[in-house]
Structures are given as structure tokens and as C-alpha cells.
N, C-alpha and C positions, 0 to 999 in steps of 0.2 A: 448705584455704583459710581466710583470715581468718574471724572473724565478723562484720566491718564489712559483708561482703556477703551476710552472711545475709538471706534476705528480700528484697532488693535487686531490681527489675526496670529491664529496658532496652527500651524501646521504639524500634526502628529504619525509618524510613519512606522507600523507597526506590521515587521517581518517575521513576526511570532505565530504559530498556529497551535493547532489542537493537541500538537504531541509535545507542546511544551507550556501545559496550561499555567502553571507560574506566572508565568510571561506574557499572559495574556490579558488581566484586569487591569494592570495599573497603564497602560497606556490608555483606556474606554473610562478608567478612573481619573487620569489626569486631565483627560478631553471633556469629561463630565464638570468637575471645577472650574475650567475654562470659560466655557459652555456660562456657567453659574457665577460668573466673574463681568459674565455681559461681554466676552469676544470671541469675536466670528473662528468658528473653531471647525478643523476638518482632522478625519481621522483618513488616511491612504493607507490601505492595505493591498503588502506585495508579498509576493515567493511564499514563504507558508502563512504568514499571514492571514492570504486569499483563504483560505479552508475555513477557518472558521463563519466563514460568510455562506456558506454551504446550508442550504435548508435542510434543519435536521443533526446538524454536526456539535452546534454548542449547545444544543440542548443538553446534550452527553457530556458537559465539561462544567465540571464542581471544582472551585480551589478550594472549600470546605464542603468535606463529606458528609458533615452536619448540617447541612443548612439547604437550603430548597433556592438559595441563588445562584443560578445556571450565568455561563459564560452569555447564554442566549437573554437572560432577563438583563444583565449589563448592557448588551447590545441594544435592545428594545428602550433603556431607561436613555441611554446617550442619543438614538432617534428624539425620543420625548423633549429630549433637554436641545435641542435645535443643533446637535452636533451631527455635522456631514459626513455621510458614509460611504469612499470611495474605493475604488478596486483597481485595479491595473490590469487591463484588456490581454495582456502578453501574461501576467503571472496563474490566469485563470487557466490557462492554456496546460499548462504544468498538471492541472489536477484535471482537466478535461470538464472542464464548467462553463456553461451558458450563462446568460440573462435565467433562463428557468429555472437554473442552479440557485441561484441569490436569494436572500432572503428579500423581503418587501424594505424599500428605502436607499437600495444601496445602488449607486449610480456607476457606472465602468467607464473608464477614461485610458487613453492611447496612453502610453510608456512614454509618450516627452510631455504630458502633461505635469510628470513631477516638476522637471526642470521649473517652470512659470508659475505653478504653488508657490516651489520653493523660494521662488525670486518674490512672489510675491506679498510671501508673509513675514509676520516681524521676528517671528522665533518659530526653530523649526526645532523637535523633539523625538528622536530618533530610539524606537526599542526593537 
């Protein structure tokens, strides 16, 4: 990969959830390119967002009713691809979610953690 992107971080914040599954690939879609571009790439999910992260939840979420790729196999493939899967410790709260809730990978960060992300990455992507 270039070395324009060395170093390079993407900050993706994705406040979409289950009952707006539209909304929900292309931000794990853009993080996955990133991700595949060679920079440090993190996905933060807030407010409905958090739901999807729910063990069990996107397994149930097809954007094609044809096709056998769940919102849950996106998730699993962005894990793979070394992209970071963050939560917001306040927006779990909202759906009544633990650490036991979470699917495997996905790490919980205090609510002023966006702030120093955000300050610390080169482009921030908001869906």
C-alpha cells in the first residue's frame, strides 16, 4: 500500500441499528476498505447502533433476502480484517446490555472516549 496511509487512522461512528438495517452495512463496508487500505481503522457504535452488537441480534438482519450474508457475517468479516469494534458504555445502557450481551471482540469505552478518537484520528465518518 502507498505510504500516504501509513499512520493514517479512520474513525467510523455508526448510530444505526437493527430496525434500520439499510444503514447498517455500509459503514462495516467502509471500515472493511479502510481496514484493506492498510489504516488503523475503528468502528464506535452509539444510541442504536449498540443493538446490533447484541449476541443474536444480527444474525436476524439480511439487507438481501437472497443471500445467506447476515449483518452478523459483516461484523465477524470486519473483526477478521483488524478493524476495531467499539461501544459506548452509556448507549448500552439504553437497551439494557452488559459485557455478556456483546458479541466476542467488541471492547466498551466510557462516553468521553469519543471526544480523543475523535481528536485523534485523521478523518472521522459519521452514519
Amino acid at each position: 500500500m502507498s505510504d500516504d496511509f501509513e499512520e493514517k487512522k479512520i474513525l467510523v461512528i455508526q448510530t444505526h441499528g437493527i430496525e434500520t438495517p439499510r444503514r447498517t452495512y455500509s459503514p462495516i463496508f467502509y471500515a472493511m476498505a479502510s481496514a484493506a487500505m492498510e489504516i488503523e481503522t475503528m468502528i464506535w457504535f452509539t444510541m442504536d447502533g449498540t443493538n446490533q452488537l447484541k449476541k443474536g441480534e444480527a444474525e436476524k438482519i439480511k439487507l438481501d433476502p437472497t443471500s445467506n450474508v447476515t449483518l452478523r457475517t459483516m461484523l465477524d468479516q470486519a473483526l477478521e480484517s483488524e478493524v476495531s469494534l467499539r461501544v459506548c458504555h452509556q448507549s448500552m445502557a439504553l437497551f439494557n446490555m452488559t459485557q455478556d450481551d456483546l458479541i466476542d471482540g467488541v471492547q466498551i469505552l466510557g462516553a468521553t472516549s469519543i471526544i480523543d478518537l475523535s481528536l485523534e484520528a485523521d478523518h472521522v465518518m459519521y452514519f
